[in-house]
VEXKEZA-673448 format. One line per 4 residues: their letters; for each residue y, z, x of C-alpha. Coordinates in nm, 3 decimals. Each point is the difference from the previous one (the first is absolute). Layout:
N
A	Y:Z:X | ...;
% end
This chain:
130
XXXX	6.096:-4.602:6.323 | 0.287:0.190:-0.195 | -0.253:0.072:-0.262 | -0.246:0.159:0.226;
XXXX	0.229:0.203:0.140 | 0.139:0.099:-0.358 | -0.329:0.152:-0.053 | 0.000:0.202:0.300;
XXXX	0.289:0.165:-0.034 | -0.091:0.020:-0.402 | -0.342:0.161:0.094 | 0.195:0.250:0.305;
XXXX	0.239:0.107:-0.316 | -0.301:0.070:-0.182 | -0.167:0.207:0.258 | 0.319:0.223:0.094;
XXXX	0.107:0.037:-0.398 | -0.366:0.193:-0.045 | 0.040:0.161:0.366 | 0.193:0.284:-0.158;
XXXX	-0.098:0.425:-0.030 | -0.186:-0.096:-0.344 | -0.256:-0.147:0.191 | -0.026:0.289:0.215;
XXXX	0.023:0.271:-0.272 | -0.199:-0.041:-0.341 | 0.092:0.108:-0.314 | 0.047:0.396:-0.035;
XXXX	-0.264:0.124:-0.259 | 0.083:0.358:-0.155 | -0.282:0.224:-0.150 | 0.104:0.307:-0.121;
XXXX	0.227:0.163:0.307 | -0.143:-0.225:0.270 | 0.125:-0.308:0.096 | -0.245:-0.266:0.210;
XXXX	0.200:-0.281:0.186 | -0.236:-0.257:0.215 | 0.144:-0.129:0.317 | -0.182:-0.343:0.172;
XXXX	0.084:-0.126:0.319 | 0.133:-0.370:-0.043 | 0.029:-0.291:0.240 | 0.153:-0.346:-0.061;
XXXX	0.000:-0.293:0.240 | 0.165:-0.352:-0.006 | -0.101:-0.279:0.213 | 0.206:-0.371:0.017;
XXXX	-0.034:-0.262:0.285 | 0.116:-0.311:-0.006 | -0.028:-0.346:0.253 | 0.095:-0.363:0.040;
XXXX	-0.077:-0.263:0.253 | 0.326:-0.036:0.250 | 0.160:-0.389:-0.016 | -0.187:-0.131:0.323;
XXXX	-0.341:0.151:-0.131 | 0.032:-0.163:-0.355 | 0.090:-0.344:0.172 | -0.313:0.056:0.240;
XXXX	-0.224:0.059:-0.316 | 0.165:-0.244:-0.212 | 0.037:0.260:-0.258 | 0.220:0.288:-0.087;
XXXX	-0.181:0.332:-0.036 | 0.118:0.303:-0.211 | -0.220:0.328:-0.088 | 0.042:0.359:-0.084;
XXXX	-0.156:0.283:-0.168 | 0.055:0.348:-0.111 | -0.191:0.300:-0.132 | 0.056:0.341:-0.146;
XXXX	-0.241:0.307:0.000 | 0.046:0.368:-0.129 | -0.217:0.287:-0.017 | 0.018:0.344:-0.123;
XXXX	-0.227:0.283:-0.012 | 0.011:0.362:-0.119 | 0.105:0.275:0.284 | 0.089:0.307:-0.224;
XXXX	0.049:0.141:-0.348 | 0.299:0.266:-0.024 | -0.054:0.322:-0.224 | 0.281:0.106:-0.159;
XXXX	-0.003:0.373:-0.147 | 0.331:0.214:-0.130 | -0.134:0.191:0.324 | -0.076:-0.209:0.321;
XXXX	-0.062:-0.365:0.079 | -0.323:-0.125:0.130 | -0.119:-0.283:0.174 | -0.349:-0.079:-0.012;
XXXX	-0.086:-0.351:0.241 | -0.255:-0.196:-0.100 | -0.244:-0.067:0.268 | -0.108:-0.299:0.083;
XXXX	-0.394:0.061:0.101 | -0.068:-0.404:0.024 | 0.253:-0.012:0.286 | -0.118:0.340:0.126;
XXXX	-0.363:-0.125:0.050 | 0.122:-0.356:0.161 | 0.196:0.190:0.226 | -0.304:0.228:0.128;
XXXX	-0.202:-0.301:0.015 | 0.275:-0.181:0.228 | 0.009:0.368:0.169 | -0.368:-0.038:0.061;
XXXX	-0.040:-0.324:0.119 | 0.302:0.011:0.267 | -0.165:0.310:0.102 | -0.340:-0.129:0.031;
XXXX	0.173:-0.320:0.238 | 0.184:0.247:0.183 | -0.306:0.277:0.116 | -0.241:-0.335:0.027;
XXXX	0.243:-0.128:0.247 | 0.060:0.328:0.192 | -0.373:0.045:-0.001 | -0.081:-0.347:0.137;
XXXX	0.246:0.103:0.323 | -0.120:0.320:0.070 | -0.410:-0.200:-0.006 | 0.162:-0.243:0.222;
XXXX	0.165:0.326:0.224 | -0.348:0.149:0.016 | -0.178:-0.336:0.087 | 0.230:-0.102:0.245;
XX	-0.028:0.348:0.196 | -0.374:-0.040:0.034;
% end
């Protein structure tokens, strides 16, 4: 059991060691006067449960039960690039238009649920007055 949780704190050190403003903010790259830095958008997530049979269960069952699990998950994605000129800064997002097309299709559809369920009630209105 000590080993197990060993690795979970060994995989949480992990996870918060790379959660730092490097994995936010890419390497600068310098042409000439301009300098280009990318910035991402970065999410880390650690998970650990653990469980054991109490004393009157395990007698019950005639055995003693132990279990636990864990998991870790990141994900990062690009959200800007900044333009760096002896003049002005810049920052130029980077759009997304996969998540801008699922979200006018989810746009669409809870529309299309909403008006056929308004319509069906003002039908019903009209019936019912008749």
């Amino acid at each position: 059991m000590s080993d197990l949780i060993s690795r979970f704190f060994r995989v949480f050190e992990e996870s918060r060691a790379t959660a730092s403003v490097q994995a936010v903010f890419g390497q600068p790259e310098t042409r000439g006067e301009v300098t280009v830095i990318p910035a991402a958008s970065v999410r880390y997530g650690v998970g650990f449960g653990m469980g054991a049979n109490t004393p009157e269960v395990a007698e019950e069952a005639g055995t003693q039960g132990l279990g636990g699990g864990g998991g870790a998950a990141s994900r990062s994605r690009p959200v800007a690039v900044i333009e760096i000129t002896p003049t002005q800064v810049r920052v130029h997002p980077v759009i997304d238009y996969g998540r801008l097309v699922m979200a006018g299709i989810c746009a669409l559809v809870w529309l299309t649920f909403l008006w056929s369920g308004v319509l069906r009630k003002f039908i019903a209105s009209r019936t019912a007055a008749r």
